[in-house]
C-alpha positions as CSV (number, residue, x, y, z in Angstrom):
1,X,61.8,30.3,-38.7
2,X,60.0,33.4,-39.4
3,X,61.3,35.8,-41.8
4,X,60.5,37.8,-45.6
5,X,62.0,34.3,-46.9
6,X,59.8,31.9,-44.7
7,X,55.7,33.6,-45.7
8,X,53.9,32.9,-42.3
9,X,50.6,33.4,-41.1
10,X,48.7,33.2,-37.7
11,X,44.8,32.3,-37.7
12,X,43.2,33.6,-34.5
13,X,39.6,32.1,-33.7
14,X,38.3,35.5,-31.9
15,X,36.0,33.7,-29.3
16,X,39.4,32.8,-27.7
17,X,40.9,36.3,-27.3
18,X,37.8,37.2,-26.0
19,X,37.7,34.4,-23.7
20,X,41.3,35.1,-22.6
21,X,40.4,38.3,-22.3
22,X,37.0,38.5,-20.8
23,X,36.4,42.1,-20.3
24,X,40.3,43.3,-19.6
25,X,39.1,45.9,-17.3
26,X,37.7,48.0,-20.3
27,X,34.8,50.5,-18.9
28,X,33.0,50.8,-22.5
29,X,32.5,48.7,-25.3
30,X,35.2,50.7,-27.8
31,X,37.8,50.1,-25.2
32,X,37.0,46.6,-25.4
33,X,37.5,46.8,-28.8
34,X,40.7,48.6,-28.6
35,X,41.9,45.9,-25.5
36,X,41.3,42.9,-28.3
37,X,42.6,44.9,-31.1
38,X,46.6,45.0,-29.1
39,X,45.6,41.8,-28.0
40,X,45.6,40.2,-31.3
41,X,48.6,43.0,-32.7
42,X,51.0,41.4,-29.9
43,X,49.9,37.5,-31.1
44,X,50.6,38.6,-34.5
45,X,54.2,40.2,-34.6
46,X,56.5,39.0,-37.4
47,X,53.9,37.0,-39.6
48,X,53.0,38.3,-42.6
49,X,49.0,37.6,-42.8
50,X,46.8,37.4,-39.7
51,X,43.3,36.0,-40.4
52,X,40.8,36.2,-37.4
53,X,37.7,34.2,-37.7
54,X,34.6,34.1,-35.9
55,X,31.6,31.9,-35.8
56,X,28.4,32.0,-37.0
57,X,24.7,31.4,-35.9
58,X,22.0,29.5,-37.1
59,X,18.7,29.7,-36.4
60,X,17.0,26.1,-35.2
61,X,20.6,24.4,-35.2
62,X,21.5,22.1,-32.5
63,X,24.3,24.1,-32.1
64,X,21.6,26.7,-31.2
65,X,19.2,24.1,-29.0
66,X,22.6,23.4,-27.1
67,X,23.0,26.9,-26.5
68,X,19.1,27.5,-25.7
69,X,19.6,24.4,-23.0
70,X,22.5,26.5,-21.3
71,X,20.1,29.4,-21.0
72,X,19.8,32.5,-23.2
73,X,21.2,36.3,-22.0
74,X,19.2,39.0,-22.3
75,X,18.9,41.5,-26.2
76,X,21.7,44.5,-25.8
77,X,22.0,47.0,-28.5
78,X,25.4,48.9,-27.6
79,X,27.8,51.2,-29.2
80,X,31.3,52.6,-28.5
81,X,30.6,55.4,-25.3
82,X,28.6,52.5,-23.7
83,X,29.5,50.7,-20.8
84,X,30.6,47.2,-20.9
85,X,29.4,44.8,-18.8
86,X,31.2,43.2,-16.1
87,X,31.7,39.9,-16.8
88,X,30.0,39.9,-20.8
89,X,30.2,35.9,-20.8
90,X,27.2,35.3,-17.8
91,X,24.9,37.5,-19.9
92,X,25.6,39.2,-22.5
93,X,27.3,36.7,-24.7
94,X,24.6,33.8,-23.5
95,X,22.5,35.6,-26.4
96,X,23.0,34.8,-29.9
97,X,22.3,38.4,-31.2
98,X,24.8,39.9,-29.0
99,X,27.1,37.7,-30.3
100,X,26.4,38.4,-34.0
101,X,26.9,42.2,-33.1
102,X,29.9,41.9,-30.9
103,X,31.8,39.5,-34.1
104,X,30.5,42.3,-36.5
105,X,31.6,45.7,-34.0
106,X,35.0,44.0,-33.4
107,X,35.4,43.3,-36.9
108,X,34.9,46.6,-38.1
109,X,37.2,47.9,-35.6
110,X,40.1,46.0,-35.9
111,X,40.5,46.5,-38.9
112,X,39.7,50.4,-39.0
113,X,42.4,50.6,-36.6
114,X,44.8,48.7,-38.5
115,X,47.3,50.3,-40.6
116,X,50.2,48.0,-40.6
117,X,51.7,46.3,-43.6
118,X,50.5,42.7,-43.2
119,X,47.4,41.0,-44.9
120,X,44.5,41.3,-42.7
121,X,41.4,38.8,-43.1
122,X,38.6,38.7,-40.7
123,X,35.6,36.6,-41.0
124,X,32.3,36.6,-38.8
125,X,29.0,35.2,-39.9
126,X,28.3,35.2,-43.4
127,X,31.2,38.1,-44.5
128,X,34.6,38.9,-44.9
129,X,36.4,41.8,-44.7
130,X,40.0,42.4,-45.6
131,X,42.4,44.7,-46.4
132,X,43.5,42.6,-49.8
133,X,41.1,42.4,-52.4
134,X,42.2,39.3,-53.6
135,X,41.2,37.4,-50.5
136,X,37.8,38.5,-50.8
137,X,37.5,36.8,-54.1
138,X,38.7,33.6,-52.5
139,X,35.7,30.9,-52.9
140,X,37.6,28.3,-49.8
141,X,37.3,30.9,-47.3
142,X,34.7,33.9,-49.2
143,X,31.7,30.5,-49.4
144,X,32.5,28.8,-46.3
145,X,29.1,28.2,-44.4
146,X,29.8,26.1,-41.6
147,X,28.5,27.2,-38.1
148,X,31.5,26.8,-35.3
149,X,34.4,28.8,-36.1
150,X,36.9,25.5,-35.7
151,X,36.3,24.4,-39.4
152,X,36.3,28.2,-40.6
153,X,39.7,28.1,-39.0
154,X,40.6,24.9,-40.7
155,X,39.6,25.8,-44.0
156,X,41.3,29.7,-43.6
157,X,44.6,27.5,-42.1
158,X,44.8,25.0,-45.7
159,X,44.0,28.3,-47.8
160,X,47.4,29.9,-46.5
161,X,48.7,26.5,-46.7
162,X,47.6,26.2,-50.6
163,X,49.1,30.2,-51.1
164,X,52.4,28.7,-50.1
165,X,53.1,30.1,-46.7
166,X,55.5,27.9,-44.9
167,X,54.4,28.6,-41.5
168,X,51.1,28.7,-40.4
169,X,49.8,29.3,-36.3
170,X,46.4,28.6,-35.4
171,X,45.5,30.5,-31.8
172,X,42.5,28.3,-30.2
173,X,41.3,27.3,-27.4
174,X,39.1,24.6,-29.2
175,X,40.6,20.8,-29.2
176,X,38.5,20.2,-32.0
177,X,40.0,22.4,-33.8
178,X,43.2,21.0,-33.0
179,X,41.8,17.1,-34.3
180,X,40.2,18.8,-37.7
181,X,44.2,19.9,-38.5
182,X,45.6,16.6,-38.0
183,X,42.8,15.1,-40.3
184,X,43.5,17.4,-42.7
185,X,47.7,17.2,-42.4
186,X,47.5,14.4,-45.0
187,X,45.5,16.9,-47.5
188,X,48.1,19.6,-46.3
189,X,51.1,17.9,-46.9
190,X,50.6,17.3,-50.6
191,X,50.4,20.9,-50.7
192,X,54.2,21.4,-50.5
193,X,56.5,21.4,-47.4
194,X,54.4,23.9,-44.2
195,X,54.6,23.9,-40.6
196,X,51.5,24.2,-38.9
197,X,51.2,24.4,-35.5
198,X,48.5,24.7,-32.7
199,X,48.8,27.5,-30.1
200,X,46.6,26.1,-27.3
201,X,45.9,27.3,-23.8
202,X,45.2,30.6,-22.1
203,X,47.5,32.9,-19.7
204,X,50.5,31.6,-19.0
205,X,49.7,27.7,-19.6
206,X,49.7,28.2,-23.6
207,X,51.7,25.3,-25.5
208,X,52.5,24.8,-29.3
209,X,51.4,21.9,-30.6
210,X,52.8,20.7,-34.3
């Protein structure tokens, strides 16, 4: 039950509501941003702290040779007035960099158009930014250096755990993410009584899984 006497929180891997997404019909990037933005505003209706986490990139990784194997989209510098492309995962988001400044662009917007009354945390490479100075401070999520955003979201999911919400979503895509939780439920429960569930799926096939 969520409610002022139940703290909850939802942590939203962003690569997933892009995903879901894709480009939602938005003609430039700042509509994009906006598209994403009410996106993640509907998903996050009633809790009380929304953290959205991206991932990171490493350079020589084989995370990154993975990637390379896949084939590698073409450099695009962009800003708000410019047009997105059509489908921005065949190209566009095949390149690292692109990713790195999409994670960073989307950031920055969500949460200058935020002005709601929840905690807001979003992480994307090596920063966070929030709109609650005390989560900035926060060495479990501030010094967390892992490349994929599946353990970022683990780690953000047992730091609202630890603060003693009782109710914790976690929107992925990711089944790994989904098999980090459940080997970290042990750690989790000795944390105090939580419910932490696993909103998996896209459109209209999305399931909770506790």
């Amino acid at each position: 039950l969520i409610n002022e006497t139940n703290p909850s929180s939802i942590n939203i891997e962003l690569s997933a509501i892009i995903q879901i997404k894709g480009s939602c019909n938005s003609p430039t990037f700042y509509d994009f941003a906006k598209n994403i933005f009410f996106s993640i505003m509907d998903l996050s209706k009633g809790f009380s702290r929304i953290d959205i986490v991206a991932d990171q990139y490493f350079d020589n990784s084989v995370k990154e040779q993975t990637r390379n194997d896949r084939g590698v989209g073409r450099r695009k510098e962009f800003q708000d007035s410019m047009k997105l492309p059509k489908n921005i995962w065949e190209d566009f988001l095949r390149n690292n960099k692109n990713k790195e400044d999409l994670n960073r662009y989307l950031a920055t917007k969500i949460l200058s158009l935020y002005s709601g009354s929840q905690t807001l945390e979003i992480t994307y490479g090596d920063t966070i930014v929030s709109n609650d100075n005390h989560l900035l401070d926060d060495t479990r999520i501030n010094n967390c250096t892992t490349e994929e955003a599946d353990s970022r979201l683990v780690k953000h999911t047992i730091n609202c755990v630890e603060k003693g919400y009782k109710n914790v979503i976690v929107r992925t895509v990711d089944t790994d993410v989904l098999i980090l939780l459940i080997s970290n439920k042990p750690y989790m429960d000795t944390l105090g009584r939580a419910n932490v569930f696993a909103l998996m799926g896209t459109g209209g096939n999305t399931n909770y899984l506790d």
